[in-house]
N, C-alpha and C positions, 0 to 999 in steps of 0.2 A: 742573614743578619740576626737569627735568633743570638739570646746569649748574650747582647752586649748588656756594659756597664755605663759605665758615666751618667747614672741617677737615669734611667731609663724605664722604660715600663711596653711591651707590646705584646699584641693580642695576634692569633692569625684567623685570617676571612677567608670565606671559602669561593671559589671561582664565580660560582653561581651569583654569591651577593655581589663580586664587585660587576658580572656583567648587569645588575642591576643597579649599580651607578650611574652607567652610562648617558642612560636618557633615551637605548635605541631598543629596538625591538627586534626578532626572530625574522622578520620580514623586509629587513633595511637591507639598501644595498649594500654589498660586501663589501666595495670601496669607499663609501662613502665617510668622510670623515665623523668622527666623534669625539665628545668631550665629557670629562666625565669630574666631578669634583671631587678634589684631592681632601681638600683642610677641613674632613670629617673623622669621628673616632673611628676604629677600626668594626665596628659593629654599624656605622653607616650613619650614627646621632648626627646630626649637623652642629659642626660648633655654635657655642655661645658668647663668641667675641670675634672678633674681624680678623682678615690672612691675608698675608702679604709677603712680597718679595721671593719669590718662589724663583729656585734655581735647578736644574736637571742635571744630571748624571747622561752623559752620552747616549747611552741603549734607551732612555728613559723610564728605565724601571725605578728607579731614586726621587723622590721628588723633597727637598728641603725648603722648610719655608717659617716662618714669624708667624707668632700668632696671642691675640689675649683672649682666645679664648680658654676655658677652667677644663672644660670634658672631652676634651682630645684623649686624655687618656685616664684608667681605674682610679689612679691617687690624685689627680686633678693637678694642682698648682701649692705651692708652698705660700705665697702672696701673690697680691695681682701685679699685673705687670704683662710683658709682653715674652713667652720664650718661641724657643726653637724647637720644629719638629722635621723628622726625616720620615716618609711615606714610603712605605715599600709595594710596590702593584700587584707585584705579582703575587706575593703573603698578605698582602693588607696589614700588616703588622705596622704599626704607627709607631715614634721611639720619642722622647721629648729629653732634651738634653737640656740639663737644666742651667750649665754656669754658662753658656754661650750668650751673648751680648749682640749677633748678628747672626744673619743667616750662615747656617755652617757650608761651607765648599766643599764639592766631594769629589775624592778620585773615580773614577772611572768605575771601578765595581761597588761603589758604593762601602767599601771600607774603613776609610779614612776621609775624617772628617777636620777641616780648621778653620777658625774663626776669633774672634774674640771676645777675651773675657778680662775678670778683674785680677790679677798679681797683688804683688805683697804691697804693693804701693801705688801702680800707675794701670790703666788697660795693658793689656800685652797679648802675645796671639799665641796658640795653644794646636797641638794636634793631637785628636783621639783616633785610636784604632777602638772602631766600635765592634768588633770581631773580640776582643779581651777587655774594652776597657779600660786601659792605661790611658794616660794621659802627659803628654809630656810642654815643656814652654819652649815654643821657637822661637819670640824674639825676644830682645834684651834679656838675658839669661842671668844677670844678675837680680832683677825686679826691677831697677830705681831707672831704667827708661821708659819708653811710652812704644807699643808696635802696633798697628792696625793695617786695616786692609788686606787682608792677608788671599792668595789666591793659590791654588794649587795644580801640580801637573796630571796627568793624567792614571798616571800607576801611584802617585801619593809620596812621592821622594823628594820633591824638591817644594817649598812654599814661598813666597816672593811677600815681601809685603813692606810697610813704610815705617822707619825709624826714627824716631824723633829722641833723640839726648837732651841737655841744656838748653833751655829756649833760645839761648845766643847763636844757635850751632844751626844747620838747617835741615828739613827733612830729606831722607836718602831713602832709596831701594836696596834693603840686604836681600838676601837669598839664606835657605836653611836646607842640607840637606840630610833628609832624617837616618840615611846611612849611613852617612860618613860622622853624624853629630856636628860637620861645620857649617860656619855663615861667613858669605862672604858680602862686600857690595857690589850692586850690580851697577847704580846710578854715576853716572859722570856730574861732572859740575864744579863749577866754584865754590869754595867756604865761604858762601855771605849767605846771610839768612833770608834774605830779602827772596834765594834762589830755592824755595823748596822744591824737592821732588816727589810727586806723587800718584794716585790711583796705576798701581802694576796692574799689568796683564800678564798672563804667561802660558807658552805654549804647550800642548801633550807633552814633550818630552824634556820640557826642563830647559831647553837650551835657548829659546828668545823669550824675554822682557820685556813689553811694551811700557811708558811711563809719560809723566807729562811735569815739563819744569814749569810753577805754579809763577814762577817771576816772570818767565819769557812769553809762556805761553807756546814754547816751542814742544815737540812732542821726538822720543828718540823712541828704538826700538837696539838693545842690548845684547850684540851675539856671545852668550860665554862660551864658544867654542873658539872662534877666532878675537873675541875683544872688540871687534866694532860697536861704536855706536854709529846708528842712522837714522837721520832726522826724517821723520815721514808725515811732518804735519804740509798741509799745501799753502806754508807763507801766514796763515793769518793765527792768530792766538787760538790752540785749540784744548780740547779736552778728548781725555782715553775713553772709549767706551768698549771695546771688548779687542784682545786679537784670536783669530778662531787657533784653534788645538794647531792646526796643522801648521802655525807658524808663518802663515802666507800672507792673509789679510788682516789688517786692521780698521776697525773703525773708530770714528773720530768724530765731534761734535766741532763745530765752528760759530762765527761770528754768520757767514754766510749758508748755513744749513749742515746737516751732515754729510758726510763723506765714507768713503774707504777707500785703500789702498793697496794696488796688487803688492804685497814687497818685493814680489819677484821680477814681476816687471814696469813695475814703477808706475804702473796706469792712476789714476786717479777718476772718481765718479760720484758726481754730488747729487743731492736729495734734496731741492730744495723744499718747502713745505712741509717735509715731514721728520721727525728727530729716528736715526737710527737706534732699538734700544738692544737687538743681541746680533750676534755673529753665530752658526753653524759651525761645528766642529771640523768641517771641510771647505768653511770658506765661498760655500756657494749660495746660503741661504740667509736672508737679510729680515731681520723683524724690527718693521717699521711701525709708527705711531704718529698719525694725522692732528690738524687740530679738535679735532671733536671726538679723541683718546679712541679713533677705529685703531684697529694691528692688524697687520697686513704681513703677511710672507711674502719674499716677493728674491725669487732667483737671479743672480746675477750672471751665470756661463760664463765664465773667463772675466766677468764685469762689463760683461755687452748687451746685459739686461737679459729678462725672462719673465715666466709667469709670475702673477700676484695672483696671490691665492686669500683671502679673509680668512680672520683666525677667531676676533672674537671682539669686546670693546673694554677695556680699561687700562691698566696699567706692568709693562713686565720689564725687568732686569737685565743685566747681562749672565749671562749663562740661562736663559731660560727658554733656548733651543737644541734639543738634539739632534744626532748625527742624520744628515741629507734631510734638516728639516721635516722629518716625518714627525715629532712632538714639539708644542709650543705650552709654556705654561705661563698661566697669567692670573692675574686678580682683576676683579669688578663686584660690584655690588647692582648687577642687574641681576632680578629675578628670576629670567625668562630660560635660563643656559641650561638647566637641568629640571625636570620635574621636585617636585616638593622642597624647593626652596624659599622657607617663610622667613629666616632668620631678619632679612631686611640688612645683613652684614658686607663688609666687603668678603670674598670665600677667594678660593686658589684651584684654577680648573686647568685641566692638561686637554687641551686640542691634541688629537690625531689624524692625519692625513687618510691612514687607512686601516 
C-alpha cells in the first residue's frame, strides 16, 4: 500500500510496536483471542477525536474507518471535521484520504477503495486505486445526479450503489463496472417515486445485489447473470443489512427482530432480541448486538445455530467481519479494551479469535 495518492500520507511500524498494541504479553495463550486498537497513528499516539464505523478487508489486514481525530497522521487535517482512514496491520502504515464523505469499501487486497464524496454539483460515488492514485466518478457521470452507498466486490470491478435523478423519478440500484467503463441498473420496480430503491449489497464476485424497496418494504436480491429478481424478505417490511461475499446469505432487519436467509435453500432464522449488525464472507458467522450494545459472534452451520463467542461492547457495521469470522472490528468508548487508553473517546479495535 506504500505509494498511494489521493491526498494521503503513511508511516511504516515496526512488528514489534504493533505486538505492542495488542494488550497481551509473551506468556498468553497462543489461541487466546486479542484485540488490539486500530484508530491510532502509525507511531501508536492515540487519536484526539472519536472513530467509528470501521469496515474490514476479508484477510483482515485492511481496516477502514471515520475519524475526527487531527493526529492520525504527519499533516494532521486541513479543517475540522470528520475523515477517513485506511489501517494497514501488517505495515502499520495509516493512509487518510481526504475527499471521501464515508467510510471508504475495500476490495479484497485492499486496493481499491469507493465511497463518497462531493461532484461538480450533487454527492456522487468515486473509486480510487490507492496503489497509483487516480481517481475516477462511478456514478452519474455527468455530475448533475446524486449516487451514494456505494458497495464493492471483492477483486474491485464492479461497485453497486444508489441513484437518485430528478426528485420526481425514484431511487434505483445501478452497477459500474470499472472494466468495462459501463453502468447498468440492477433494481426492478415501478416509475413512482413513492417506490425507492435502496441500501445495495453485493456479493465477491459482482454477480448478486441484495436491495430493499423503501415503499414496500419488500426486500429482492438481483442475479445479473440470469436476470432474476428474488424476494427474500419473510413477509414483513424489512431492511438490507449485509449479504455475505459468497452470495448465499443475507441479513435482514424487521419489524419482528432480525433475520437471515439461506438463498440457497430458502431456510429462514430469526434473532429475536438482538439486531444482526454483519455477515461473514462465508456466510457462517453472524455479529450480533444485544440491548445493552454487547457483540457477540455467534455461528450458524448451515443456519442450525452454533457457538457464540463475545467480541467486545459497542457498536459495528456491516462489513466489519472477516473471512470464517476470525476478525471483528468495532467501536466503543470503554476504557478497559487495551492498556493506556486515556483518551475518554469512542476508538476502533479489531478482535481476533486467535
Amino acid at each position: 500500500m506504500s505509494g498511494r495518492a489521493v491526498t494521503v500520507s503513511g508511516i511504516s511500524l515496526s512488528t514489534a510496536l504493533l505486538l505492542a498494541f495488542t494488550g497481551t504479553t509473551a506468556g498468553a495463550a497462543q489461541h487466546a483471542p486479542r484485540t488490539e486498537r486500530v484508530s491510532t497513528a502509525a507511531d501508536g499516539t492515540q487519536g484526539d477525536g472519536a472513530s467509528s464505523a470501521a469496515v474490514t478487508t476479508p484477510n483482515g489486514r485492511y481496516i477502514a474507518f471515520r475519524s475526527s481525530a487531527t493526529n492520525l497522521v504527519p499533516e494532521g487535517v486541513t479543517r475540522p471535521g470528520t475523515y477517513s482512514y485506511i489501517r494497514d496491520l501488517t505495515t502499520g502504515e495509516v493512509t487518510k484520504i481526504e475527499q471521501a464523505l464515508s467510510t471508504p469499501r475495500l476490495s479484497a487486497d485492499g486496493r481499491w477503495a469507493t465511497y463518497t464524496d462531493w461532484g461538480s454539483r450533487n454527492i456522487n460515488v468515486f473509486l480510487s486505486d490507492l496503489s497509483t492514485g487516480t481517481r475516477i466518478r462511478v456514478g452519474a457521470p455527468d455530475g448533475r445526479d446524486t449516487a451514494s452507498s456505494p458497495t464493492i466486490s471483492e477483486d474491485g470491478r464492479y461497485i453497486a450503489y444508489r441513484w437518485l435523478g430528478h426528485p420526481d423519478f425514484p431511487t434505483r440500484i445501478d452497477l459500474y463496472d470499472r472494466l468495462t467503463g459501463t453502468r447498468e441498473t440492477v433494481s426492478a420496480g415501478p416509475q413512482d417515486s413513492n417506490r425507492d430503491m435502496d441500501r445495495p449489497s453485493i456479493s465477491g464476485d459482482g454477480r448478486r445485489v441484495a436491495y430493499q424497496d423503501n415503499g414496500t418494504g419488500d426486500v429482492w436480491v438481483a442475479d445479473r447473470v440470469t436476470g432474476a429478481q428474488t424476494e427474500a424478505d419473510d413477509g414483513t417490511p424489512s431492511t438490507v443489512v449485509q449479504l455475505s461475499a459468497n452470495g448465499r446469505v443475507l441479513a435482514m432487519d424487521s419489524a419482528d427482530g432480525s433475520y437471515v436467509r439461506d438463498l440457497r435453500t430458502g431456510r429462514v432464522r430469526h434473532f429475536p432480541g438482538v439486531r444482526v449488525l454483519a455477515v461473514s464472507p462465508d456466510g457462517q458467522r453472524l455479529l450480533t448486538r444485544d440491548a445493552d450494545a454487547n457483540l457477540t459472534l455467534r455461528g450458524l452451520r448451515g443456519l442450525r445455530g452454533g457457538r457464540e463467542t463475545p467480541v467486545g461492547h459497542g457498536s459495528a457495521t456491516a462489513g466489519s467481519v472477516s473471512a470464517h469470522g476470525r476478525s471483528v472490528v468495532y467501536a466503543t468508548e470503554d476504557a478497559d479494551v487495551v492498556p493506556d487508553d486515556t483518551n475518554g473517546l469512542y476508538d476502533v479495535f479489531q478482535w481476533r479469535s486467535r
